[in-house]
N, CA, C and O atoms as a GROMACS GRO file, in nm:
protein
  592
    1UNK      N    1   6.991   4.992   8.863
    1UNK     CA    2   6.941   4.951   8.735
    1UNK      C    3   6.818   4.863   8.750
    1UNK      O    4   6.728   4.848   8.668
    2UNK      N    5   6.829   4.806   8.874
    2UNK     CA    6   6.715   4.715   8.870
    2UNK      C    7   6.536   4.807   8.908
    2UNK      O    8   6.419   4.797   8.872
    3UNK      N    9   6.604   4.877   8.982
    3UNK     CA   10   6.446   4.977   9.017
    3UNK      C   11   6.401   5.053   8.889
    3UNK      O   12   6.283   5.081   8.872
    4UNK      N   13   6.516   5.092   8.787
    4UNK     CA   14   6.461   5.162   8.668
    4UNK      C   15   6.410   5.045   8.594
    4UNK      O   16   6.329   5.087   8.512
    5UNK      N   17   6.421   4.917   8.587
    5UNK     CA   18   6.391   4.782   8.506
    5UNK      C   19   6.188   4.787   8.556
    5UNK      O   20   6.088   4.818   8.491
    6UNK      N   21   6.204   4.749   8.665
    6UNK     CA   22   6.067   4.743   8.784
    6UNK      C   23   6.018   4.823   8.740
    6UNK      O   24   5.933   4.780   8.663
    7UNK      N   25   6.021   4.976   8.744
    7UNK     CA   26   5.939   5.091   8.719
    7UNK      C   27   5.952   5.089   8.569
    7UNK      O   28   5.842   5.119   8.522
    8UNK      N   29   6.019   5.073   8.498
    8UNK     CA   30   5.969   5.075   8.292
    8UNK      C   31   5.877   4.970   8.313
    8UNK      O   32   5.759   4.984   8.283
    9UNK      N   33   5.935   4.837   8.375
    9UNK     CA   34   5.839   4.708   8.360
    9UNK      C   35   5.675   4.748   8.393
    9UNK      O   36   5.593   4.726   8.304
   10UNK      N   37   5.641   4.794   8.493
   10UNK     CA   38   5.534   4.794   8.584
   10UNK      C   39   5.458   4.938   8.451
   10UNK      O   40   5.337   4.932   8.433
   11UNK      N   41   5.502   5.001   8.409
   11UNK     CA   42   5.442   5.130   8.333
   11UNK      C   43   5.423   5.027   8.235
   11UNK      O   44   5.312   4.986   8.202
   12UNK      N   45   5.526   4.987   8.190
   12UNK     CA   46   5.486   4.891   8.015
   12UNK      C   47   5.370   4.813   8.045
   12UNK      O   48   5.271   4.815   7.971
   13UNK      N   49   5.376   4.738   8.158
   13UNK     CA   50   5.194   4.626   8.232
   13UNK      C   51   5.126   4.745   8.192
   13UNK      O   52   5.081   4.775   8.082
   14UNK      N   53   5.125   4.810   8.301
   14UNK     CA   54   5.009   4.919   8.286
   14UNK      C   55   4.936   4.986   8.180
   14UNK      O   56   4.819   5.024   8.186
   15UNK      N   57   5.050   5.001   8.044
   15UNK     CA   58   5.012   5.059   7.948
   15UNK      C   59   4.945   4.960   7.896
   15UNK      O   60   4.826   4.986   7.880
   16UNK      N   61   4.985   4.832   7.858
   16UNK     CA   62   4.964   4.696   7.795
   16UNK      C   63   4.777   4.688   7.865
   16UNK      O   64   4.677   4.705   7.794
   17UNK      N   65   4.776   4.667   7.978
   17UNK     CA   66   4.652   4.616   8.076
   17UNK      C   67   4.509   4.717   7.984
   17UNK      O   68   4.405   4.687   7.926
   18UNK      N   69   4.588   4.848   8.018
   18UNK     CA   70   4.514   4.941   7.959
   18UNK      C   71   4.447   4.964   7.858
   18UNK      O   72   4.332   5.004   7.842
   19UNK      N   73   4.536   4.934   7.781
   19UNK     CA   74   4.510   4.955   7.629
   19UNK      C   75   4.398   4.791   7.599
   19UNK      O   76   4.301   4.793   7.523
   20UNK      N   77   4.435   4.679   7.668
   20UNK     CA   78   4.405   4.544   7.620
   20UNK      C   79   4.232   4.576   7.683
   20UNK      O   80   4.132   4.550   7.615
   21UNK      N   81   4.229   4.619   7.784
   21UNK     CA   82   4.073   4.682   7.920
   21UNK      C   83   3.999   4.778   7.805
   21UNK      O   84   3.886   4.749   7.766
   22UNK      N   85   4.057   4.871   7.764
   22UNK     CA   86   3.979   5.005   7.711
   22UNK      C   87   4.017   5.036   7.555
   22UNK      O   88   3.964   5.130   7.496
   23UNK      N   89   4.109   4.953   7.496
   23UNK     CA   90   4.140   5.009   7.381
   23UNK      C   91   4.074   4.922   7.272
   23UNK      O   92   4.105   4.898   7.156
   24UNK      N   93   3.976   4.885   7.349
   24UNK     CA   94   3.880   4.789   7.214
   24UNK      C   95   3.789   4.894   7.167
   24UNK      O   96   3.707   4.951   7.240
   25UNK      N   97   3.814   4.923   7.000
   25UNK     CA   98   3.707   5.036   6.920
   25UNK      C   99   3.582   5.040   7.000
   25UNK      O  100   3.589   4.960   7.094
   26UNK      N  101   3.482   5.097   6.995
   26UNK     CA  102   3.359   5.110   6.968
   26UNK      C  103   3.317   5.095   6.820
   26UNK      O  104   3.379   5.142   6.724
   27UNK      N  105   3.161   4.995   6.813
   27UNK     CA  106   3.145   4.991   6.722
   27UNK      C  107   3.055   5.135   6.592
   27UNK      O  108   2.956   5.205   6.614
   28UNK      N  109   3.136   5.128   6.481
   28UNK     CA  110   3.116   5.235   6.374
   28UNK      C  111   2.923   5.317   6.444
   28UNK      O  112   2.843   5.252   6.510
   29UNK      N  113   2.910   5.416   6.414
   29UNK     CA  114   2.774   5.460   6.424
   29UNK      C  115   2.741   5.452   6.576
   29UNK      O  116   2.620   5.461   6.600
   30UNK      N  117   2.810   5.439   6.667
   30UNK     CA  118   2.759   5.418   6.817
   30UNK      C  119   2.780   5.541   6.854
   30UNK      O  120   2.886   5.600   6.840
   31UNK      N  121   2.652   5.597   6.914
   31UNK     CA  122   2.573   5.684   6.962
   31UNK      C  123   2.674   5.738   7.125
   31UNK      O  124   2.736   5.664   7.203
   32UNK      N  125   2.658   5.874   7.128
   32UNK     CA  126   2.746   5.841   7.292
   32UNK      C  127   2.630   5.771   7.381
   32UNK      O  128   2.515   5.749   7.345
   33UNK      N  129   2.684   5.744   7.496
   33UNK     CA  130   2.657   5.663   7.544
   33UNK      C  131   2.635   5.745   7.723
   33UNK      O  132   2.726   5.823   7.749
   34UNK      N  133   2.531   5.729   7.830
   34UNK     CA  134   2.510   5.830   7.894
   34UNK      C  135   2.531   5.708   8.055
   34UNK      O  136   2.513   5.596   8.006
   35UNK      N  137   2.546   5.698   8.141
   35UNK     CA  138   2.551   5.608   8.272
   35UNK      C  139   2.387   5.647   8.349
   35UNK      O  140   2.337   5.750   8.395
   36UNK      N  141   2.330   5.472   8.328
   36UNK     CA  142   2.202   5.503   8.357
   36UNK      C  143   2.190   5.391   8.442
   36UNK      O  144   2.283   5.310   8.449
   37UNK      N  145   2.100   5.379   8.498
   37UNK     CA  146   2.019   5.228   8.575
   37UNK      C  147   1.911   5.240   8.554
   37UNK      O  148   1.873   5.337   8.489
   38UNK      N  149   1.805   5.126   8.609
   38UNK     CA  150   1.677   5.112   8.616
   38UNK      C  151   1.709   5.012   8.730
   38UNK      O  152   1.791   4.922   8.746
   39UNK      N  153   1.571   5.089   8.828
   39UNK     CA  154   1.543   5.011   8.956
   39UNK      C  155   1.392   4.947   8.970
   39UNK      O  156   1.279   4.993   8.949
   40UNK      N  157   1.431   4.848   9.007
   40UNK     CA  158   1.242   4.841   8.896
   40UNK      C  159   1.196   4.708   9.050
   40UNK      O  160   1.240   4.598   9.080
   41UNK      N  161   1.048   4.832   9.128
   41UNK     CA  162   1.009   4.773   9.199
   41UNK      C  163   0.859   4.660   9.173
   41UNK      O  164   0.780   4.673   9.079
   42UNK      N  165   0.850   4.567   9.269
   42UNK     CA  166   0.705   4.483   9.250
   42UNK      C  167   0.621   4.538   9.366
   42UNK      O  168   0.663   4.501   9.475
   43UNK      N  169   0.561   4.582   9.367
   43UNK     CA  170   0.461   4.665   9.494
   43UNK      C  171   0.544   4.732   9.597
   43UNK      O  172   0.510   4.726   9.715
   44UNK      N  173   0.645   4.794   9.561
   44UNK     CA  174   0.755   4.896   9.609
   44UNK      C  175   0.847   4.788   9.678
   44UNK      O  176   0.921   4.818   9.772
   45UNK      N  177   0.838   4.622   9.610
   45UNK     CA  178   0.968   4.570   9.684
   45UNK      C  179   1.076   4.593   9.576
   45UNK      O  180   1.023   4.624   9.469
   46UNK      N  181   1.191   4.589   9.572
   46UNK     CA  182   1.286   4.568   9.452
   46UNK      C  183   1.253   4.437   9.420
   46UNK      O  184   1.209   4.370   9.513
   47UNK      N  185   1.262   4.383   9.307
   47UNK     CA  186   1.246   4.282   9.219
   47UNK      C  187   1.415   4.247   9.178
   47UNK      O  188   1.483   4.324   9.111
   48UNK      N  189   1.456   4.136   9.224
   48UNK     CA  190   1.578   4.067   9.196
   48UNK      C  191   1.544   4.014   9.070
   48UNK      O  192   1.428   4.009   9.028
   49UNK      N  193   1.700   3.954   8.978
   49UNK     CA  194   1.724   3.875   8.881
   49UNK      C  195   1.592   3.897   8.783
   49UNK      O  196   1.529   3.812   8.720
   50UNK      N  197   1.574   4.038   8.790
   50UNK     CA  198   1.458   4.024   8.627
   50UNK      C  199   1.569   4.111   8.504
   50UNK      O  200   1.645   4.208   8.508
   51UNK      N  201   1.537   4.041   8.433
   51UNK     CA  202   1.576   4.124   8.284
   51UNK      C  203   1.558   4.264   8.265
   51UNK      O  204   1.440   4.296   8.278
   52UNK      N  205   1.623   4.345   8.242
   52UNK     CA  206   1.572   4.479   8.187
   52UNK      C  207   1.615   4.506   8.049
   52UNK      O  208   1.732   4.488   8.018
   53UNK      N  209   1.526   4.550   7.964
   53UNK     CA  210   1.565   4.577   7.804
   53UNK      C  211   1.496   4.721   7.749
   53UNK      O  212   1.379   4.733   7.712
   54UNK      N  213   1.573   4.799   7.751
   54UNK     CA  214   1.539   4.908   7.673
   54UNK      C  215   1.536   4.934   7.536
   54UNK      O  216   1.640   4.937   7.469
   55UNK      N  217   1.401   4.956   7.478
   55UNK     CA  218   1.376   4.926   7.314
   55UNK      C  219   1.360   5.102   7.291
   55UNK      O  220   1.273   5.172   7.344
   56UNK      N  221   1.447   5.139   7.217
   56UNK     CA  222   1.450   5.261   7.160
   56UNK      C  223   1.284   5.259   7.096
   56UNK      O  224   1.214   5.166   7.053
   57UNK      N  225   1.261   5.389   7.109
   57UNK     CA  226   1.128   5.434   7.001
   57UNK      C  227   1.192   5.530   6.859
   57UNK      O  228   1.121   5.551   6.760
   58UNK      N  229   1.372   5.594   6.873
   58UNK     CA  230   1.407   5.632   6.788
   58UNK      C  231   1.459   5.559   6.672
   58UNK      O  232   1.527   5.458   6.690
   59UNK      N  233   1.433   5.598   6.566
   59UNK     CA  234   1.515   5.462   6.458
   59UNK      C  235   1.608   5.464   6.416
   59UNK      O  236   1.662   5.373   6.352
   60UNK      N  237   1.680   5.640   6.460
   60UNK     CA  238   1.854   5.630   6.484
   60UNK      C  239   1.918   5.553   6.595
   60UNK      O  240   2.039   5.530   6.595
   61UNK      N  241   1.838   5.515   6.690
   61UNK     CA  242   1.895   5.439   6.806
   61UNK      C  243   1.880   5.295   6.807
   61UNK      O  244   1.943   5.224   6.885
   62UNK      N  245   1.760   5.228   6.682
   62UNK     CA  246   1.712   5.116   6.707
   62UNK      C  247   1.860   4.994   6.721
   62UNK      O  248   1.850   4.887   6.781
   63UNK      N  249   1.963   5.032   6.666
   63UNK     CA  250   2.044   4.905   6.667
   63UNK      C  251   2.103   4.921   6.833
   63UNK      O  252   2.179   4.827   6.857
   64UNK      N  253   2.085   5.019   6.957
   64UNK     CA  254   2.162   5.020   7.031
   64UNK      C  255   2.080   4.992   7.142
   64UNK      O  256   2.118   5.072   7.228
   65UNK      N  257   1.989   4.924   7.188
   65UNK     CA  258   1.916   4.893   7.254
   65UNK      C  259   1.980   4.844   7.409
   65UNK      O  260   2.052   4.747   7.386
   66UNK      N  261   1.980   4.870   7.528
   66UNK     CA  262   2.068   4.897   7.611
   66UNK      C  263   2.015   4.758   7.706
   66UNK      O  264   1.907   4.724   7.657
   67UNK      N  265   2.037   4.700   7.779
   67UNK     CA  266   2.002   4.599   7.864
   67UNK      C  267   2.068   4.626   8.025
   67UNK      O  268   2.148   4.715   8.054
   68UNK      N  269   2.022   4.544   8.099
   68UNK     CA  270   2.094   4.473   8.245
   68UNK      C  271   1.975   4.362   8.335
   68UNK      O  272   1.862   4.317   8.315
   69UNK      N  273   2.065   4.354   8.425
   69UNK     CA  274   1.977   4.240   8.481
   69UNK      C  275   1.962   4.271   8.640
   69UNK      O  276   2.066   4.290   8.704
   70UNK      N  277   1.845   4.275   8.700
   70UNK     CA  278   1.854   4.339   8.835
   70UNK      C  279   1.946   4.291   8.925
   70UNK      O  280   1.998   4.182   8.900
   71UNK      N  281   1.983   4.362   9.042
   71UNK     CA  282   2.086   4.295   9.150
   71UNK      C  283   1.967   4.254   9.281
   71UNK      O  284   1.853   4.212   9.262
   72UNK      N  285   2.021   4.277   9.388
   72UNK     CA  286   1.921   4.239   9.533
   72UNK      C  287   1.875   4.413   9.555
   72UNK      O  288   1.798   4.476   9.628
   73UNK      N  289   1.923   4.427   9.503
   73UNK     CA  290   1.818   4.622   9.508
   73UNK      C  291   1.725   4.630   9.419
   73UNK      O  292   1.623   4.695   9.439
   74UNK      N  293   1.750   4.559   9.301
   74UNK     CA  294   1.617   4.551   9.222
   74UNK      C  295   1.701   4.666   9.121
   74UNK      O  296   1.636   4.737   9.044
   75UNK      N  297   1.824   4.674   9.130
   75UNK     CA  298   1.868   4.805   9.041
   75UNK      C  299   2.007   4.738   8.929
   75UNK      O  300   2.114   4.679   8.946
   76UNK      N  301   1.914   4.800   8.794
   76UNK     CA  302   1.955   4.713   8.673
   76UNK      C  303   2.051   4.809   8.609
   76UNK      O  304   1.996   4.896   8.542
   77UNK      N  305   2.197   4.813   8.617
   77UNK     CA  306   2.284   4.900   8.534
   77UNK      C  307   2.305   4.880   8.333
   77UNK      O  308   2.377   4.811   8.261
   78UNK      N  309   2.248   4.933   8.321
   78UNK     CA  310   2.237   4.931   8.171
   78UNK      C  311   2.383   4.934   8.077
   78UNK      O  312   2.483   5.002   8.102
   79UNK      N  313   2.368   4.861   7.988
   79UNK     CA  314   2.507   4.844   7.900
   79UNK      C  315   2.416   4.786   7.778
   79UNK      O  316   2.329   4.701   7.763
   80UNK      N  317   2.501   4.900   7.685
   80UNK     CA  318   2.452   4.876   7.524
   80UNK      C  319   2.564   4.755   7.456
   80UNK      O  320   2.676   4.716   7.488
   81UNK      N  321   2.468   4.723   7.351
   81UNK     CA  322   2.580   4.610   7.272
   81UNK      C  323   2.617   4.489   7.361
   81UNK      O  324   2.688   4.404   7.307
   82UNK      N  325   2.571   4.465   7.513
   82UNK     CA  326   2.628   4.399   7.587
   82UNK      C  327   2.753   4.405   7.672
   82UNK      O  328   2.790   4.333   7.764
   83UNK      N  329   2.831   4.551   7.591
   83UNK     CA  330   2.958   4.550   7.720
   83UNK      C  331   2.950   4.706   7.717
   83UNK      O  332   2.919   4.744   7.830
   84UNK      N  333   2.957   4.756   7.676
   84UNK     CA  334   2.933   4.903   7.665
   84UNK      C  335   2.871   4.986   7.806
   84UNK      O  336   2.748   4.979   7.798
   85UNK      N  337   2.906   5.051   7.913
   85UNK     CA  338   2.823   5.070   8.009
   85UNK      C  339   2.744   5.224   7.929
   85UNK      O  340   2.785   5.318   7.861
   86UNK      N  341   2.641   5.188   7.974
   86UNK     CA  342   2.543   5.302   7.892
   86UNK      C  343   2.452   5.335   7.838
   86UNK      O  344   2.422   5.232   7.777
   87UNK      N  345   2.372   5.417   7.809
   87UNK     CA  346   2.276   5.457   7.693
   87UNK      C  347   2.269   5.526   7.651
   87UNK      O  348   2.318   5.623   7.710
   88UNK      N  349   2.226   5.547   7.557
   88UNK     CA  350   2.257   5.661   7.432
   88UNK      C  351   2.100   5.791   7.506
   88UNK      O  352   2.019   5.735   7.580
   89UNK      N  353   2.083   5.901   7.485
   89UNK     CA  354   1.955   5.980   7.511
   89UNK      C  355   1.872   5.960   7.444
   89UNK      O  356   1.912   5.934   7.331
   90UNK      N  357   1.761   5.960   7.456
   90UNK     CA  358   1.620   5.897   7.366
   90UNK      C  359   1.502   5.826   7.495
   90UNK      O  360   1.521   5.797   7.613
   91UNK      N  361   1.418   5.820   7.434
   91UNK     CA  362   1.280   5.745   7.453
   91UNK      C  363   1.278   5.607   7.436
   91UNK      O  364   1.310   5.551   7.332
   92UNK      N  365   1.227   5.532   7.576
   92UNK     CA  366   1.241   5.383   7.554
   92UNK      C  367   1.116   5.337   7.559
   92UNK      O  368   1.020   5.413   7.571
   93UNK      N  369   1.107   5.228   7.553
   93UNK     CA  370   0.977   5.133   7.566
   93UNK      C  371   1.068   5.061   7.679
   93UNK      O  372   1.186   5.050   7.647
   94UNK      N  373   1.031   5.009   7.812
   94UNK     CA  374   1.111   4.916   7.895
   94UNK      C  375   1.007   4.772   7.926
   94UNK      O  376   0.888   4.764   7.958
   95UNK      N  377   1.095   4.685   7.906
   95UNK     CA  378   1.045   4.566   7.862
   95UNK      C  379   1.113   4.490   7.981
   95UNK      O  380   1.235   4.480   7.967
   96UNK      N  381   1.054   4.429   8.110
   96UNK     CA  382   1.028   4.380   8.236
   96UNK      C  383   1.017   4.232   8.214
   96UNK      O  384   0.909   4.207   8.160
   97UNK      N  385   1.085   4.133   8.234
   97UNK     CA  386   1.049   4.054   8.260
   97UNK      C  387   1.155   3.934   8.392
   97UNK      O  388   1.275   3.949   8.416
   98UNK      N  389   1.088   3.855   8.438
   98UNK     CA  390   1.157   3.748   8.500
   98UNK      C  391   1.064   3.607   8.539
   98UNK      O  392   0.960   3.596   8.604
   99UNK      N  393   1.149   3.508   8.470
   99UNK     CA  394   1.099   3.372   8.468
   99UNK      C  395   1.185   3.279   8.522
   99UNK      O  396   1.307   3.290   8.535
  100UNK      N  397   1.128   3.202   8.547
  100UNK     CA  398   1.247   3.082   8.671
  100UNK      C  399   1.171   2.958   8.615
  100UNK      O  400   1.050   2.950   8.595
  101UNK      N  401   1.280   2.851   8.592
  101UNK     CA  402   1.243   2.703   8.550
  101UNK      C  403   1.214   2.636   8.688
  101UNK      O  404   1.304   2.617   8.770
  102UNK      N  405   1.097   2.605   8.708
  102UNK     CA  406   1.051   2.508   8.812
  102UNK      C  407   1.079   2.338   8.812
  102UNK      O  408   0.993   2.267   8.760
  103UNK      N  409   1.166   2.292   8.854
  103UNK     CA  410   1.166   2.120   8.849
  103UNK      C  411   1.112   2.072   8.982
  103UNK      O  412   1.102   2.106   9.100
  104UNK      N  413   1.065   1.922   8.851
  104UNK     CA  414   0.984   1.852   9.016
  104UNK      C  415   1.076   1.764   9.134
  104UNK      O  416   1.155   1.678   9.094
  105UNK      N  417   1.067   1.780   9.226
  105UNK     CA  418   1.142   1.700   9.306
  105UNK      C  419   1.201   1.551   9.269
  105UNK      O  420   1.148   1.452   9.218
  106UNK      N  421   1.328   1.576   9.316
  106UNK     CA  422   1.403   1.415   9.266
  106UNK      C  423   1.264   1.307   9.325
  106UNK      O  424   1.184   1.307   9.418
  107UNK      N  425   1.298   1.223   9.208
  107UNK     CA  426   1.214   1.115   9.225
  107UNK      C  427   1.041   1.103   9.189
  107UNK      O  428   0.976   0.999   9.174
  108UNK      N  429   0.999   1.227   9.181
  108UNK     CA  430   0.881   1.268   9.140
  108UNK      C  431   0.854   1.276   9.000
  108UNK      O  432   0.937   1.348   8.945
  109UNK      N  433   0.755   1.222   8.910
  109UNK     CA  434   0.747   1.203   8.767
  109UNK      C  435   0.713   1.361   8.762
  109UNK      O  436   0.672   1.415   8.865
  110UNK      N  437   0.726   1.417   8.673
  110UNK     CA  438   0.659   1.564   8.600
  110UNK      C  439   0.802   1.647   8.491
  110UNK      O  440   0.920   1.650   8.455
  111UNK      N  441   0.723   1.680   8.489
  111UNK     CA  442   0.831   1.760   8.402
  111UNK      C  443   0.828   1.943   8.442
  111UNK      O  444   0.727   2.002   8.481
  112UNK      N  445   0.959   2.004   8.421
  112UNK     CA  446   1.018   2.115   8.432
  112UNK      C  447   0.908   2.251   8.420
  112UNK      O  448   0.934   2.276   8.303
  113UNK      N  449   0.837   2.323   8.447
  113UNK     CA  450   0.741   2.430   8.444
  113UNK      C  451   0.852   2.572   8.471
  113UNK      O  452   0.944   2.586   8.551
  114UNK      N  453   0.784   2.683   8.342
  114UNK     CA  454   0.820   2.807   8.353
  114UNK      C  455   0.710   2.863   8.481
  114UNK      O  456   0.596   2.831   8.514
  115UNK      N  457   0.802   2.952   8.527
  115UNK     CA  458   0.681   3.038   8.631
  115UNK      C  459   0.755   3.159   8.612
  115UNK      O  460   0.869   3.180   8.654
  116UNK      N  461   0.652   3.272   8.514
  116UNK     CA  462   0.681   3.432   8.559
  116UNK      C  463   0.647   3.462   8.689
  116UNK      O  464   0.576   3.407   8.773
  117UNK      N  465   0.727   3.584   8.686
  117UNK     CA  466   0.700   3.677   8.805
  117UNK      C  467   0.645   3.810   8.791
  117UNK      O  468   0.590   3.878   8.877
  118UNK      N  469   0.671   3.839   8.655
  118UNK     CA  470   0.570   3.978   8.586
  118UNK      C  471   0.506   3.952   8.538
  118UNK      O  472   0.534   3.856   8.467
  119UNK      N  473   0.360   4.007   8.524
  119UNK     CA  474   0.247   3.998   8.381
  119UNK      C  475   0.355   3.988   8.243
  119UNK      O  476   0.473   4.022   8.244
  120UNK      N  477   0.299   3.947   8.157
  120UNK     CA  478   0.369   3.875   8.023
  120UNK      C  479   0.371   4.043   7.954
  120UNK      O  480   0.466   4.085   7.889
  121UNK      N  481   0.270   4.107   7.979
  121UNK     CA  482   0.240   4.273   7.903
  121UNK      C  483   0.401   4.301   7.912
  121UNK      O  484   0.461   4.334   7.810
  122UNK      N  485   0.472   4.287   8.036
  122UNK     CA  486   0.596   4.382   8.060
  122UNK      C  487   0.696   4.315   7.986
  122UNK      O  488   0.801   4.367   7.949
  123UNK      N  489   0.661   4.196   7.964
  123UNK     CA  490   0.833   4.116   7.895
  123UNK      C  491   0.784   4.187   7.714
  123UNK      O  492   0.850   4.183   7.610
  124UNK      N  493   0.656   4.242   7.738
  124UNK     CA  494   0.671   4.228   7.558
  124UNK      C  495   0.673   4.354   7.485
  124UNK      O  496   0.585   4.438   7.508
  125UNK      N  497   0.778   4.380   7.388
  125UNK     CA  498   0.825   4.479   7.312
  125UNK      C  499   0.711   4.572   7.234
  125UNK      O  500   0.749   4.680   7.188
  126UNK      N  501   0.568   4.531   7.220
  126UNK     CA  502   0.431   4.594   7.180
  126UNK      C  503   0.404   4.577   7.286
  126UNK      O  504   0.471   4.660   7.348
  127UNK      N  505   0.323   4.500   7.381
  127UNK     CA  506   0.223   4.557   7.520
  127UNK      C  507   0.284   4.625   7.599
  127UNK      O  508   0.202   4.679   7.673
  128UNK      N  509   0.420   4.662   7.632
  128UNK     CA  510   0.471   4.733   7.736
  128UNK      C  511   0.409   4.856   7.776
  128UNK      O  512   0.382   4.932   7.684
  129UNK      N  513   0.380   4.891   7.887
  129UNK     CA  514   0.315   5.011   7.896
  129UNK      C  515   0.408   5.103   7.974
  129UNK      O  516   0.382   5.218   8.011
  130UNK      N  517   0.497   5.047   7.988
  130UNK     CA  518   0.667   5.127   8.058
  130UNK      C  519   0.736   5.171   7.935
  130UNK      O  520   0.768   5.116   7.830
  131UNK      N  521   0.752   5.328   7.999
  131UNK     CA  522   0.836   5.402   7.889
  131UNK      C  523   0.980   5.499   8.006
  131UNK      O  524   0.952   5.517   8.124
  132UNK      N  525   1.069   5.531   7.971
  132UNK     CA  526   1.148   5.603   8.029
  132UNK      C  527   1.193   5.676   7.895
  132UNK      O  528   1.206   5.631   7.781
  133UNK      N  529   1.218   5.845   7.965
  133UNK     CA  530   1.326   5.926   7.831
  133UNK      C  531   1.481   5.988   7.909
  133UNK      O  532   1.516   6.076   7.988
  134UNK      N  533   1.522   5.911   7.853
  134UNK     CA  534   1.695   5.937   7.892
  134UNK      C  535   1.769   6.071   7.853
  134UNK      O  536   1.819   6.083   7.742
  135UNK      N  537   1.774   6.163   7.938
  135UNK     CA  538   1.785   6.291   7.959
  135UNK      C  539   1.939   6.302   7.972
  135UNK      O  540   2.002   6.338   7.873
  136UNK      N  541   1.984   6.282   8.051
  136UNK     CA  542   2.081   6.278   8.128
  136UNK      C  543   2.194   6.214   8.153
  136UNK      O  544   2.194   6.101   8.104
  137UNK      N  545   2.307   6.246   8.221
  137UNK     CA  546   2.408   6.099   8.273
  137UNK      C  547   2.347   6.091   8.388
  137UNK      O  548   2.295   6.188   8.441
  138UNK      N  549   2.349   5.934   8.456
  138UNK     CA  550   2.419   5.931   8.636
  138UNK      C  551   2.243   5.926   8.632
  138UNK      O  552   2.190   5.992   8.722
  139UNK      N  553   2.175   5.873   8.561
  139UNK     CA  554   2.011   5.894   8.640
  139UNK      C  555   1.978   5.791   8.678
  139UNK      O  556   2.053   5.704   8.634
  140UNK      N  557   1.842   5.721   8.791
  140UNK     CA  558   1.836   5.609   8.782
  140UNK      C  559   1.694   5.626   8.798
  140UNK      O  560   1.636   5.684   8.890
  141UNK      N  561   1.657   5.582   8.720
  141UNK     CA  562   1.507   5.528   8.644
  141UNK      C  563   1.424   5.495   8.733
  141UNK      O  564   1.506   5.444   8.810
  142UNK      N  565   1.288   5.479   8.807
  142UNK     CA  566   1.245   5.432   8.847
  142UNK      C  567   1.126   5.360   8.839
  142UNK      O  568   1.033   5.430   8.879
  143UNK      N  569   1.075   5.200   8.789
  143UNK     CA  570   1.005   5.133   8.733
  143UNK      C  571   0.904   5.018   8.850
  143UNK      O  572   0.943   4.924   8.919
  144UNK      N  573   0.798   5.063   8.836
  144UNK     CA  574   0.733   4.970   8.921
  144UNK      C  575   0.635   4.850   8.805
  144UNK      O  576   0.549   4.897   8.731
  145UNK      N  577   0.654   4.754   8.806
  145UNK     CA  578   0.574   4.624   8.765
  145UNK      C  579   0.461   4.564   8.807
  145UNK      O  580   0.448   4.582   8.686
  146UNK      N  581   0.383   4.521   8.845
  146UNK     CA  582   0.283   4.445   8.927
  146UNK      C  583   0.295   4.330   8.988
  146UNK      O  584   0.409   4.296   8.956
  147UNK      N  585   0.261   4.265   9.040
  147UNK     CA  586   0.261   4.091   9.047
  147UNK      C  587   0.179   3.987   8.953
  147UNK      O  588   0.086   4.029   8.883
  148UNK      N  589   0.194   3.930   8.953
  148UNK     CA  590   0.077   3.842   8.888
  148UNK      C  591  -0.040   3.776   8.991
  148UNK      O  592  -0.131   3.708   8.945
   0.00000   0.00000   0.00000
């Protein structure tokens, strides 16, 4: 009796885990959703910890705008809505950026300085001159930036 207790118990977790992991709706009007990345190099190095934001050019897609943030490959896994892994198919504008707060050494008077690492063109939703069109599942994008 006790191994049939263990094995209902351990299925009931499982179902419970499951349902609590994956059984949160999607929100109304959400587009399917396709498994993408963006690898986004600076003079063919990967570019760590920059932002990636994909701005639909469709205006059925505009509320689903997909994001991630690079790893040490420079490769940014995209998720819509913020948890969603994914993107919907369509035409993006890709919007590049990464900035780091500079402080002055203990004991030194000054104050805190932004320093980019991309031209400002790539962080912005009109100058971007990066576009990707999402075809596919399982693709991974490939985005080169400049230095400053």
């Amino acid at each position: 009796m006790t191994r049939t207790f263990t094995s209902s118990t351990a299925l009931l977790l499982a179902a419970v885990f499951i349902t609590g992991c994956w059984g949160e709706p999607r929100p109304d009007g959400m587009p399917r959703l396709y498994p993408v990345s963006i690898i986004v190099t600076q003079e063919g190095v990967p570019l760590e910890e920059a932002s990636v934001t994909l701005i639909p050019e469709d205006p059925a897609n505009a509320r689903w705008g997909p994001m991630g943030m690079t790893d040490g490959s420079g490769v940014a896994v995209m998720r819509t809505d913020g948890k969603y892994a994914g993107a919907p198919l369509g035409t993006y504008k890709v919007v590049v950026s990464k900035m780091e707060i500079i402080d002055p050494p203990p004991g030194t008077p000054g104050e805190s300085r932004a320093v980019h690492h991309v031209p400002q063109q790539y962080g912005s939703i009109a100058d971007t001159p990066l576009r990707i069109e999402i075809t596919a599942a399982g693709r991974t994008y490939p985005v080169e930036v400049p230095k400053l």
